[in-house]
TIRO-2110 file (N, C-alpha, C; in Angstrom, 1 decimal):
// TIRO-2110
-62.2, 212.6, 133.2, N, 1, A
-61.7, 213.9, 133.7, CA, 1, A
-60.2, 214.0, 133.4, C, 1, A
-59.6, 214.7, 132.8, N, 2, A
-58.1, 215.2, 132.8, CA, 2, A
-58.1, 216.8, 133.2, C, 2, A
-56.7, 216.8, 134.2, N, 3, A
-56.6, 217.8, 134.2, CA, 3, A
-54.9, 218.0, 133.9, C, 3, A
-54.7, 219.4, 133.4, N, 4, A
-53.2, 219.2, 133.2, CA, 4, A
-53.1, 220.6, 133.6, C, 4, A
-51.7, 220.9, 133.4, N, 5, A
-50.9, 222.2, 134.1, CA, 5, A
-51.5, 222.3, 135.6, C, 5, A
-50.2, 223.2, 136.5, N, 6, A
-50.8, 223.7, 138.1, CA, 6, A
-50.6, 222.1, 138.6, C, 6, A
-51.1, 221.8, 139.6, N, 7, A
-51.0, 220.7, 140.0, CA, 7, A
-52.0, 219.3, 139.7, C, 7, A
-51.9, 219.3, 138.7, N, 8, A
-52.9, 218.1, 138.0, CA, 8, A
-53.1, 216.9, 139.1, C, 8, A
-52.7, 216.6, 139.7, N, 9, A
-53.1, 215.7, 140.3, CA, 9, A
-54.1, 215.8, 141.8, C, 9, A
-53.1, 217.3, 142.2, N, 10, A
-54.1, 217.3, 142.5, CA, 10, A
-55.5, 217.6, 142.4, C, 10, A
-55.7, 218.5, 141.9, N, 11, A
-56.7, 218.9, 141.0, CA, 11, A
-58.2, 217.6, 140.8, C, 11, A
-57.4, 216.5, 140.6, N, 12, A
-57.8, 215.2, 140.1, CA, 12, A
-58.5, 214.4, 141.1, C, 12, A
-57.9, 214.8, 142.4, N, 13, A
-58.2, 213.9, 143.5, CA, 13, A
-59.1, 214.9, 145.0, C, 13, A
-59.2, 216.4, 144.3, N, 14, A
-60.0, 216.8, 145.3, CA, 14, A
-60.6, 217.0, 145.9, C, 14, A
-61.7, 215.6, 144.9, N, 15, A
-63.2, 215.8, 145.3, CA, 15, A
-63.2, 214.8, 146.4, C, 15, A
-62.0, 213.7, 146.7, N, 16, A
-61.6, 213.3, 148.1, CA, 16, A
-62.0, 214.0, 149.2, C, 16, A
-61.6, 215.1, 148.9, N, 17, A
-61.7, 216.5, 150.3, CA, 17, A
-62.6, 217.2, 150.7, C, 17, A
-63.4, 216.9, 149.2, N, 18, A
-64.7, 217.8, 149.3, CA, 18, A
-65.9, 218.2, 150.1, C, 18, A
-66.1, 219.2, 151.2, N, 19, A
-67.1, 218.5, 151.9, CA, 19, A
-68.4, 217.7, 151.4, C, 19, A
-68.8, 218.4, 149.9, N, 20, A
-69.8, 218.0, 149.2, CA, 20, A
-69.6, 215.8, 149.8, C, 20, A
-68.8, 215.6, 149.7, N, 21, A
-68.8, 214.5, 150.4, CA, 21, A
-69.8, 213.6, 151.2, C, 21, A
-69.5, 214.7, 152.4, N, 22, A
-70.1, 214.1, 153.5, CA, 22, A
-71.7, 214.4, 153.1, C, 22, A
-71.8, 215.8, 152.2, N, 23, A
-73.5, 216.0, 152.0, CA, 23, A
-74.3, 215.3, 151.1, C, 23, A
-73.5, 214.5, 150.7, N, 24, A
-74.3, 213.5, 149.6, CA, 24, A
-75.5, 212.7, 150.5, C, 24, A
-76.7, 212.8, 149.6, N, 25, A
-78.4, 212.4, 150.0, CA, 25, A
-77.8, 210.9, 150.2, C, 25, A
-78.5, 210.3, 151.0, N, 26, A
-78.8, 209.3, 151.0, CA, 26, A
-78.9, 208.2, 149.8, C, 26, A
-77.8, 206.9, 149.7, N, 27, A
-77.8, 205.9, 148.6, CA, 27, A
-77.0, 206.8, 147.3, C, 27, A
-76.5, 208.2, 147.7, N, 28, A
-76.1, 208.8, 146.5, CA, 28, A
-74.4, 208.3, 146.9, C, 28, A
-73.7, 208.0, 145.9, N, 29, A
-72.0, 207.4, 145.8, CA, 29, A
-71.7, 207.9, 144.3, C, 29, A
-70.2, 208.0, 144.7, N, 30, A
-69.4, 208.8, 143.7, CA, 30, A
-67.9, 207.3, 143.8, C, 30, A
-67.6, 207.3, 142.7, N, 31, A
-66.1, 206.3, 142.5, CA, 31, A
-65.8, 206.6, 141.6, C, 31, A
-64.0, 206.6, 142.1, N, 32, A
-63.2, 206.7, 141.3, CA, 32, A
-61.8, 205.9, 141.1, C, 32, A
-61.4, 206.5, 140.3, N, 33, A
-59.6, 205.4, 139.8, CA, 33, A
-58.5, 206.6, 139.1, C, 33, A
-58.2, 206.9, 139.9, N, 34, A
-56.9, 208.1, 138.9, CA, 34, A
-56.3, 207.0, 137.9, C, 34, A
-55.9, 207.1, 136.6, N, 35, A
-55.5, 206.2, 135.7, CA, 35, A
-54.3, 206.5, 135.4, C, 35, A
-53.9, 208.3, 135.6, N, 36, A
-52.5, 208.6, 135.3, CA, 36, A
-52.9, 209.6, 136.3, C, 36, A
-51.2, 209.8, 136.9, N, 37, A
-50.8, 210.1, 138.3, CA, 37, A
-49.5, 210.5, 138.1, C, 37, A
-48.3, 210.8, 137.1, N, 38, A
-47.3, 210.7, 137.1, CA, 38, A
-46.4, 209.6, 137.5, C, 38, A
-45.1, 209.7, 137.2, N, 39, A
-44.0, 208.8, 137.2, CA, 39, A
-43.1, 208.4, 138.1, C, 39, A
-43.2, 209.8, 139.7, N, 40, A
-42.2, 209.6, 140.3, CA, 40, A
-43.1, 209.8, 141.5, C, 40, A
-42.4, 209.7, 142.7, N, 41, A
-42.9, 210.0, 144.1, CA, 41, A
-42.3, 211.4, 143.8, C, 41, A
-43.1, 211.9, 144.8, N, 42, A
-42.8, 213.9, 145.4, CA, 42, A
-42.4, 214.2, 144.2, C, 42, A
-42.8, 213.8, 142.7, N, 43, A
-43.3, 214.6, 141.9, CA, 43, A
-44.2, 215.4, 140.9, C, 43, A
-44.5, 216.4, 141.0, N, 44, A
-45.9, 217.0, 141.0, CA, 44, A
-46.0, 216.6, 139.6, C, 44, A
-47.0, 215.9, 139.1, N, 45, A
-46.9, 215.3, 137.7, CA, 45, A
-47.6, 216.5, 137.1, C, 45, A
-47.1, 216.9, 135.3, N, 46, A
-48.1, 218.2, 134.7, CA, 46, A
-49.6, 217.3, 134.2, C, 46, A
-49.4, 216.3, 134.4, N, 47, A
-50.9, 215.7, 133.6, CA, 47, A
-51.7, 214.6, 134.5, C, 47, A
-52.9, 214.7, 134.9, N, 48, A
-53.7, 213.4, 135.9, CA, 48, A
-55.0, 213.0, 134.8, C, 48, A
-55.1, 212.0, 135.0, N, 49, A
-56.4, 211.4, 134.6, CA, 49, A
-57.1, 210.8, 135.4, C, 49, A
-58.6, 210.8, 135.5, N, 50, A
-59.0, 210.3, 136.5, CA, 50, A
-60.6, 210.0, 136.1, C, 50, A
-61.3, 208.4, 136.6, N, 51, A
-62.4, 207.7, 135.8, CA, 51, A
-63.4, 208.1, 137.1, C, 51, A
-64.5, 208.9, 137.1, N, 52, A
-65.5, 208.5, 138.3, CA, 52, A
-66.5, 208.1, 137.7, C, 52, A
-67.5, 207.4, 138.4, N, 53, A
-68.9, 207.2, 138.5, CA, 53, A
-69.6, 208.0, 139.4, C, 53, A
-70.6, 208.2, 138.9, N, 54, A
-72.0, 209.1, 139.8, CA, 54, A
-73.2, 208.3, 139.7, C, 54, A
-73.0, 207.7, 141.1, N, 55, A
-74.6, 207.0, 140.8, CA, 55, A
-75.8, 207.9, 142.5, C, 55, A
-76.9, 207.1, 141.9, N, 56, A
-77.6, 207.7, 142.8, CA, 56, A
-79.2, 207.1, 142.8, C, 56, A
-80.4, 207.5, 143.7, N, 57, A
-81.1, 206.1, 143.9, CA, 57, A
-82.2, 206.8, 142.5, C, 57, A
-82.2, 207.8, 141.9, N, 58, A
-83.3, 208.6, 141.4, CA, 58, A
-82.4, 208.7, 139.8, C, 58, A
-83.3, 209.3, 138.9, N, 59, A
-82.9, 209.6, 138.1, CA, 59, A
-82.6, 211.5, 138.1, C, 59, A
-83.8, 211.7, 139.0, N, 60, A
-83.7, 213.3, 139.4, CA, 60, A
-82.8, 213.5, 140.3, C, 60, A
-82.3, 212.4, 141.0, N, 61, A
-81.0, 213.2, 141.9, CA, 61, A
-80.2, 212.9, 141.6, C, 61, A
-80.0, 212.0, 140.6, N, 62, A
-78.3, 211.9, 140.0, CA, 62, A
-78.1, 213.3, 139.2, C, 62, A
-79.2, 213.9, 138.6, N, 63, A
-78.6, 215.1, 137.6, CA, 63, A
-78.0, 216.3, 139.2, C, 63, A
-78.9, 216.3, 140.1, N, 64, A
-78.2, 217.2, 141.2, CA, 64, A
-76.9, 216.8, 141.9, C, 64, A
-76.6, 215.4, 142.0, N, 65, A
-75.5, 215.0, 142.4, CA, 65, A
-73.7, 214.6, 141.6, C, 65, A
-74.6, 214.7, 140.5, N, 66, A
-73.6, 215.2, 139.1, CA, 66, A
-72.8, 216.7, 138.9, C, 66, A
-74.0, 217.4, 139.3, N, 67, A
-73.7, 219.0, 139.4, CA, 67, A
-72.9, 218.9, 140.4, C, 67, A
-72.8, 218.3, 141.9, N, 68, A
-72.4, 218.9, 142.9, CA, 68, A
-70.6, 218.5, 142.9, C, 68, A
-70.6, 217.2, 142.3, N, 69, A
-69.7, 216.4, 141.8, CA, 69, A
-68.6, 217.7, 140.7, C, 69, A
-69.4, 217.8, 139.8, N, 70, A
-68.6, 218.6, 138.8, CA, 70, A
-68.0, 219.9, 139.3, C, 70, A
-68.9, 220.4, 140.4, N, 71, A
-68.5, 221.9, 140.8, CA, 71, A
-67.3, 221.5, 141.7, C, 71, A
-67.3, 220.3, 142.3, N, 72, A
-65.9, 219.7, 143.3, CA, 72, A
-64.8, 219.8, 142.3, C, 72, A
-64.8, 219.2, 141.3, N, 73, A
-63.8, 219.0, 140.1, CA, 73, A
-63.3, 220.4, 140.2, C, 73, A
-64.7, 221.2, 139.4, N, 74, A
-63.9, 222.5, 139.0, CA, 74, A
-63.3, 223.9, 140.1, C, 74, A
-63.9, 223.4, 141.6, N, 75, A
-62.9, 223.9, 142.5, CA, 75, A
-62.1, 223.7, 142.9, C, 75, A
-61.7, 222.2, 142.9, N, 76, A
-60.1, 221.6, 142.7, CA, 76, A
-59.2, 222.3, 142.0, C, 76, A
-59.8, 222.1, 140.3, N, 77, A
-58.5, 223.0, 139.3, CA, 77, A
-58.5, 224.1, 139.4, C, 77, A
-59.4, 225.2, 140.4, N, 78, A
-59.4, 226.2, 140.6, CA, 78, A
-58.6, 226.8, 141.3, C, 78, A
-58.3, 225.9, 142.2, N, 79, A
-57.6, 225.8, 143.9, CA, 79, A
-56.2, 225.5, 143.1, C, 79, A
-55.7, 225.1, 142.7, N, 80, A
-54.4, 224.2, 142.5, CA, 80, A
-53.8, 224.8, 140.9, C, 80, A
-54.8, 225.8, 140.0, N, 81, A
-54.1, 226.3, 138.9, CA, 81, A
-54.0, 225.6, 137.8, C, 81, A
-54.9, 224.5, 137.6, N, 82, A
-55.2, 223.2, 136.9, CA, 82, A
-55.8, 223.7, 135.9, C, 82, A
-55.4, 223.1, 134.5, N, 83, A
-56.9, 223.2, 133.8, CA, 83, A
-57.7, 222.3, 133.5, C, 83, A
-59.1, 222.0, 133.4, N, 84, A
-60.0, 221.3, 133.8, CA, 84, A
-60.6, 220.6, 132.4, C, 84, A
-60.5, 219.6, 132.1, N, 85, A
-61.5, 219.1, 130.8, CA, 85, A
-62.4, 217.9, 131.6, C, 85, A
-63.5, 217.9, 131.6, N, 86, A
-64.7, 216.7, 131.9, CA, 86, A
-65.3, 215.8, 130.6, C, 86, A
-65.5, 214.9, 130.4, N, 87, A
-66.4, 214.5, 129.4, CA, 87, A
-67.0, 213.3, 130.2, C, 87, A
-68.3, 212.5, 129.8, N, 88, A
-68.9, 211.5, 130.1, CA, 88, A
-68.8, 210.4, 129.2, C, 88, A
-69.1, 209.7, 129.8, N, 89, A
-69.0, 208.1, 129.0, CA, 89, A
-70.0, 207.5, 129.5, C, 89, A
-70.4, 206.5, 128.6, N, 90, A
-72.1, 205.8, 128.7, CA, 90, A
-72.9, 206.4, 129.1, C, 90, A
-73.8, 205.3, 129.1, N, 91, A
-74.9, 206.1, 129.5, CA, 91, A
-75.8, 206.3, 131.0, C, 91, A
-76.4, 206.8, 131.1, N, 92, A
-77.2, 207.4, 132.6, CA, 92, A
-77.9, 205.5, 132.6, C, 92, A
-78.0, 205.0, 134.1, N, 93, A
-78.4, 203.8, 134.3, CA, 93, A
-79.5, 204.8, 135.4, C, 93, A
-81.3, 203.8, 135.0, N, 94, A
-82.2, 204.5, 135.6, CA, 94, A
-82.0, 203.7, 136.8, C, 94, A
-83.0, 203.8, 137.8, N, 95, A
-83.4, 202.9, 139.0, CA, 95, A
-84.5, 202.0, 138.4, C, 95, A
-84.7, 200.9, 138.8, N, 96, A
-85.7, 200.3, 138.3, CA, 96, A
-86.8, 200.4, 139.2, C, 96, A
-87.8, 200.5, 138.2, N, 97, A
-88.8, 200.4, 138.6, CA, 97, A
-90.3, 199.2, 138.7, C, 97, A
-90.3, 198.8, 139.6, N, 98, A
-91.3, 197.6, 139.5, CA, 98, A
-92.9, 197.3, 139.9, C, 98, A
-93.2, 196.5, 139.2, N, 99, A
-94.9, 196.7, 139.3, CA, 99, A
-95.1, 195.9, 140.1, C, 99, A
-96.2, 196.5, 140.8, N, 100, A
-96.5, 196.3, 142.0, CA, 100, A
-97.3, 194.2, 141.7, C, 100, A
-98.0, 194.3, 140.3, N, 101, A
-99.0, 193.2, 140.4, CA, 101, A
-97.8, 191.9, 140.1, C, 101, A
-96.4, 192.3, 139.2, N, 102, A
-95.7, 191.4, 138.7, CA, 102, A
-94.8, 190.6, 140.0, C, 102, A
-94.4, 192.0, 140.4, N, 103, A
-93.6, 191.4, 142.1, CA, 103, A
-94.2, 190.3, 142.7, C, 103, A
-95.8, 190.9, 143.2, N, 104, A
-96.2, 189.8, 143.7, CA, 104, A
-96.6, 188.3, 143.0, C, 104, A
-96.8, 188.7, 141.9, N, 105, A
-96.5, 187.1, 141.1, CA, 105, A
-95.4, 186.6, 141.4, C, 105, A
-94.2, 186.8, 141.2, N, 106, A
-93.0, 186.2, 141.3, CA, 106, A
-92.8, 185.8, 142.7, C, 106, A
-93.7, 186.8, 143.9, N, 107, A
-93.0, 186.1, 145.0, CA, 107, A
-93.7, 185.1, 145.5, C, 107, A
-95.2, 184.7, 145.5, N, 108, A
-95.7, 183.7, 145.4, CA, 108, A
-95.6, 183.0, 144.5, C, 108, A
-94.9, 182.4, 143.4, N, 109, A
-94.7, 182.0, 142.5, CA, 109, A
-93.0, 181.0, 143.1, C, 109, A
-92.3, 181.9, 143.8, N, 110, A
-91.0, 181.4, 144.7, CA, 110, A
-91.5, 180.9, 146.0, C, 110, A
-92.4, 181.5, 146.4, N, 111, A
-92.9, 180.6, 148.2, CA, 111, A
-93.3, 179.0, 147.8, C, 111, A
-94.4, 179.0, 146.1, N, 112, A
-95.0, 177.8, 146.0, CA, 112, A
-93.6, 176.8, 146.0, C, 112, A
-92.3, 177.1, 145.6, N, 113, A
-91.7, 176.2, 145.1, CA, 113, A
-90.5, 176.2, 146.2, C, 113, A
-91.1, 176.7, 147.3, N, 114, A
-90.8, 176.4, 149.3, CA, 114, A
-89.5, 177.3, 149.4, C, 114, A
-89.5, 178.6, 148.6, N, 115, A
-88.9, 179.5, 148.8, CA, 115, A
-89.2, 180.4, 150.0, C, 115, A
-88.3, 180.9, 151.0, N, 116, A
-88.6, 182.1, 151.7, CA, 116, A
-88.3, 183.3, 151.2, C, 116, A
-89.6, 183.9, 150.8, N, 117, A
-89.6, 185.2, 150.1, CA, 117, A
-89.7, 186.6, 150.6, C, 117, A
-88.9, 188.0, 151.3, N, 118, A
-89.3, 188.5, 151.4, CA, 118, A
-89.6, 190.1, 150.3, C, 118, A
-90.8, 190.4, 150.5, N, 119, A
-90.9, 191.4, 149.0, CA, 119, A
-90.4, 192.5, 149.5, C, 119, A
-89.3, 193.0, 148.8, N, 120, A
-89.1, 194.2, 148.7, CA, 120, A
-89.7, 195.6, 148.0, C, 120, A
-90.9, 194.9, 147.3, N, 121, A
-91.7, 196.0, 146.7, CA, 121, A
-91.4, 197.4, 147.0, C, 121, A
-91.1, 198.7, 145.9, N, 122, A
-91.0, 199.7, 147.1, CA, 122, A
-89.6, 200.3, 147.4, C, 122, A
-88.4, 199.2, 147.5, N, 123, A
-87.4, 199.3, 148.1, CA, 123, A
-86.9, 199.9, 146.4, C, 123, A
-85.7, 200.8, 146.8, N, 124, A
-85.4, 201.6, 145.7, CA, 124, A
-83.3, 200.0, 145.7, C, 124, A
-83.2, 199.0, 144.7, N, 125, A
-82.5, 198.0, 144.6, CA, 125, A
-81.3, 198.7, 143.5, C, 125, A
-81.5, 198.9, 142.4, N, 126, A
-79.8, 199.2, 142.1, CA, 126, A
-80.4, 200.3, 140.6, C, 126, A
-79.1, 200.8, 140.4, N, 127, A
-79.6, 201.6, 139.1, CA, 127, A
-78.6, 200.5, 138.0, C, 127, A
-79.4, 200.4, 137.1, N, 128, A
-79.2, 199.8, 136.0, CA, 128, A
-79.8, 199.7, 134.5, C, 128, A
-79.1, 199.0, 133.4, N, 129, A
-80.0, 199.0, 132.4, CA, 129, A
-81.4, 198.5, 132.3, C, 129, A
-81.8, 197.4, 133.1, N, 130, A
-83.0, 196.9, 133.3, CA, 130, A
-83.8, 198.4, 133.7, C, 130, A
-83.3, 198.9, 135.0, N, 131, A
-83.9, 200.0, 135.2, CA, 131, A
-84.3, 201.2, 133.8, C, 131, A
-83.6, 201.2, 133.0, N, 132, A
-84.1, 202.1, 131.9, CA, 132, A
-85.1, 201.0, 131.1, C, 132, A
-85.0, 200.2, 130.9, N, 133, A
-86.3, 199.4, 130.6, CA, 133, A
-87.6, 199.2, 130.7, C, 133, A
-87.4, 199.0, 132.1, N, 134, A
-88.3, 199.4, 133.1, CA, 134, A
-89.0, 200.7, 133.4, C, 134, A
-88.4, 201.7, 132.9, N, 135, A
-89.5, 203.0, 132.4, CA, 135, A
-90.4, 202.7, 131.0, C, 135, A
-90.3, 201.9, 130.5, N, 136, A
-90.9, 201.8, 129.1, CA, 136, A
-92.0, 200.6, 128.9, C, 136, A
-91.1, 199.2, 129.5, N, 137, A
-92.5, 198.2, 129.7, CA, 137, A
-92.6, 197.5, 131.6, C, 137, A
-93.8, 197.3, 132.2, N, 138, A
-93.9, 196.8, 132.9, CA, 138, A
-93.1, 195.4, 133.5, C, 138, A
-92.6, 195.4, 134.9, N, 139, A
-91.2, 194.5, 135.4, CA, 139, A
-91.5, 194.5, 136.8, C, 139, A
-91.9, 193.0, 136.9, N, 140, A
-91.4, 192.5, 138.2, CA, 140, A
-90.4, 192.3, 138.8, C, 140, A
-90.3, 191.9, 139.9, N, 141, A
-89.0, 191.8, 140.5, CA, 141, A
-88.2, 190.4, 140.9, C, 141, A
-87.5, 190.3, 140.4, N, 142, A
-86.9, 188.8, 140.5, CA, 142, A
-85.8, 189.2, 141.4, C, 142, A
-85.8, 190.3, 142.4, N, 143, A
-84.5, 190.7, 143.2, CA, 143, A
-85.1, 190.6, 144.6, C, 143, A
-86.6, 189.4, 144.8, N, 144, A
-87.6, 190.0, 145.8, CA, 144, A
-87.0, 190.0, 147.4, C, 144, A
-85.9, 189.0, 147.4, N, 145, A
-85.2, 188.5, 148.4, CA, 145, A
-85.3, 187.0, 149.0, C, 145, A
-85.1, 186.0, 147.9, N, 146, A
-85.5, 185.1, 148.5, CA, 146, A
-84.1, 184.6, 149.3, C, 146, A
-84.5, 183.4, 150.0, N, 147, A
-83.5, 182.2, 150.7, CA, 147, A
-83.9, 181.1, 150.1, C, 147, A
END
């Protein structure tokens, strides 16, 4: 995200304020890192940059939580007289998905060798490249929870 002219920075950091915030679904998180911020204290810099992530536990709610994200942006530069450029970088990380027969192989497979296993089968665990994978060929879970 860059935004420049009007108060770029702030503009940059609005979505801090946003109530969209507090209404984010459940397991849905937004991060960020302003990269440029200007040079001085108590000075309104003309240029901000700023790196977020959108993740979320679905592949269908990250496209809604993306939207809700971007409309924060663009009422920031709207509020503050900013103008607004977005672009993305990489790619969308799915949730993984796991099969129900492979899980339980692995976690009996960890108990035989006097593991305490508990299965998380079910449990929605991280979005990642495996997770895009994992829409395409069948994946156990090697995340089952052991000790």
């Amino acid at each position: 995200m860059v935004a420049a002219s009007g108060s770029a920075l702030s503009a940059s950091v609005s979505r801090d304020r946003a109530p969209v915030r507090q209404q984010l679904p459940p397991g849905a998180l937004v991060h960020g890192i302003v990269t440029e911020g200007g040079q001085a204290v108590n000075v309104i810099p003309a240029r901000a940059r700023a790196r977020y992530e959108v993740r979320a536990p679905s592949m269908e709610l990250l496209s809604d939580v993306r939207a809700r994200v971007r409309a924060c942006f663009e009422a920031g530069a709207l509020a503050s007289g900013a103008e607004l450029e977005l672009s993305r970088h990489g790619q969308d990380f799915a949730e993984l998905r796991q099969d129900p027969y492979m899980t339980e192989a692995y976690v009996e497979a960890a108990r035989t060798l006097g593991r305490t296993v508990t299965s998380r089968q079910g449990e929605t665990l991280a979005s990642t490249d495996m997770g895009n994978v994992s829409r395409l060929l069948r994946r156990g879970s090697d995340v089952a929870g052991s000790t």
